[in-house]
C-alpha positions as CSV (number, residue, x, y, z in Angstrom):
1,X,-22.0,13.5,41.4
2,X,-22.6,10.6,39.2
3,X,-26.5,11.4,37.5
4,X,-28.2,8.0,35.9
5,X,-30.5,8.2,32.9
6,X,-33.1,6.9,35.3
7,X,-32.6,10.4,37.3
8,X,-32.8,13.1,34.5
9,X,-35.8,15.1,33.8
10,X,-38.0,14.4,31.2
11,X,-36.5,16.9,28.1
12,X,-33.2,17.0,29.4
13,X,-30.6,17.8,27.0
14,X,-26.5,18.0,27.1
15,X,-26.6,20.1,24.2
16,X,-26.4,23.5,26.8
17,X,-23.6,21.9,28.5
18,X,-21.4,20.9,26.0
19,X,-22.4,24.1,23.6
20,X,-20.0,26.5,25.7
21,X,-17.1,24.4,25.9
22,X,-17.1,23.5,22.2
23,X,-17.4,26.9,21.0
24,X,-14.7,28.4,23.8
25,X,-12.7,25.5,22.7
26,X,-13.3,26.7,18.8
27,X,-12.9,30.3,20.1
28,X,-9.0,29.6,22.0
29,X,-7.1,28.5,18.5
30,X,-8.3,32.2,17.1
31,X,-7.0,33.6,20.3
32,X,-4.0,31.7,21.3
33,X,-3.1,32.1,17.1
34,X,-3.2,36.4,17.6
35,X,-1.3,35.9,20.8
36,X,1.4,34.0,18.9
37,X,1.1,36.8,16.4
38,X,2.0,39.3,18.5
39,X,4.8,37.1,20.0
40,X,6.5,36.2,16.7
41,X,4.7,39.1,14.2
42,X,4.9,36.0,11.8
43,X,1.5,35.2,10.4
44,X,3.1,31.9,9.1
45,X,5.2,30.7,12.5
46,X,1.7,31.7,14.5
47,X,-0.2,29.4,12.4
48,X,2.4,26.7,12.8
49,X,2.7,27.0,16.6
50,X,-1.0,27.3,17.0
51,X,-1.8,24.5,14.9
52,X,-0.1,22.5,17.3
53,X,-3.1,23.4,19.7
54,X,-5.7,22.6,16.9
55,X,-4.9,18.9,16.3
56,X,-4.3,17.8,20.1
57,X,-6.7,14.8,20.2
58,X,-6.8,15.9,24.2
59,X,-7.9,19.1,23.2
60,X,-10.6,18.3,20.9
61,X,-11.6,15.4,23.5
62,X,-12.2,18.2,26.1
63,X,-13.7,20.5,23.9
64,X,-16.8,17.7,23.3
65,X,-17.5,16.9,26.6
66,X,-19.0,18.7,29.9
67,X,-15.7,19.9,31.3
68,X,-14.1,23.1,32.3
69,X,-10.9,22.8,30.4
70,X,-11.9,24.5,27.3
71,X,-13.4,27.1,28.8
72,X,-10.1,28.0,30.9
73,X,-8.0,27.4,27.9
74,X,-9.5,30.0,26.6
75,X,-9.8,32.7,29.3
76,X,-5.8,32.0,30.2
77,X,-5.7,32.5,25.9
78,X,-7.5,35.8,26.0
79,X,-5.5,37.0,29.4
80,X,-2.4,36.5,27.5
81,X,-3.4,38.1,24.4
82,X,-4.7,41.3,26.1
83,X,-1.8,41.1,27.9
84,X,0.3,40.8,25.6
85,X,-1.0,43.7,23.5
86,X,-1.1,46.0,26.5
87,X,2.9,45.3,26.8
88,X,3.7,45.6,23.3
89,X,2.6,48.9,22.2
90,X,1.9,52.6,23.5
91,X,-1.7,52.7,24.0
92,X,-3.8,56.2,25.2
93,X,-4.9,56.5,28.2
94,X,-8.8,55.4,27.3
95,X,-7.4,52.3,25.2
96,X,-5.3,51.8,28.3
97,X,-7.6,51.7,30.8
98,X,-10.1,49.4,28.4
99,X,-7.3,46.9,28.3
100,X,-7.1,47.0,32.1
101,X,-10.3,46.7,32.8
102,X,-10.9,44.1,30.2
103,X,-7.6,42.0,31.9
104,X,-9.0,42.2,34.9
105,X,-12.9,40.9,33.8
106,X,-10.8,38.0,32.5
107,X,-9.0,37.1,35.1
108,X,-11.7,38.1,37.7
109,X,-13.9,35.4,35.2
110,X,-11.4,32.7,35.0
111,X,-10.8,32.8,38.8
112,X,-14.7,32.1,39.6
113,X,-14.9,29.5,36.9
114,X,-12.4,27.6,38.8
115,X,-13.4,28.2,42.0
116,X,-17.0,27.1,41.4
């Protein structure tokens, strides 16, 4: 749906819409850089590899705009990073089951944002 100028209300702003996806967008290079950090458990190669997702002109493109992309790019970031540390150590069982449930809310959240 295509919405003119003509058609907005009167006090309509973007700023709401693009506020989200510029901050997720902001939020995935500290993500996706602690997943790579538990990948590598290199502080320096993490930074490397994730700086190659902070200076991808696409990636700052989507993050300005009223898209979806940066907002999945970051819930598919935080799935693998909870994922990642649920793998890579011996958690108790509470820590366990927070990890779960928090893997789940993620996925159950990245799921519906696509779907809608």
């Amino acid at each position: 749906m295509y919405i003119k100028n003509k058609e907005l209300p009167a006090g309509f702003s973007f700023k709401g819409y693009r506020f989200f996806p510029a901050l997720d967008g902001w939020l995935t290079a500290i993500v996706f850089f602690f997943a790579l950090y538990c990948i590598t458990d290199s502080r320096i190669l993490a930074f490397l590899l994730s700086s190659l997702y902070i200076f991808d002109n696409a990636v700052i493109v989507h993050s300005r705009g009223v898209m979806l992309d940066s907002i999945l790019l970051f819930l598919i970031a935080s799935i693998t990073l909870v994922f990642l540390l649920i793998v890579k150590k011996d958690w108790q069982q509470k820590t366990f089951v927070l990890l779960s449930v928090l893997f789940g809310v993620l996925l159950a959240l990245l799921a519906t944002t696509k779907l809608t």
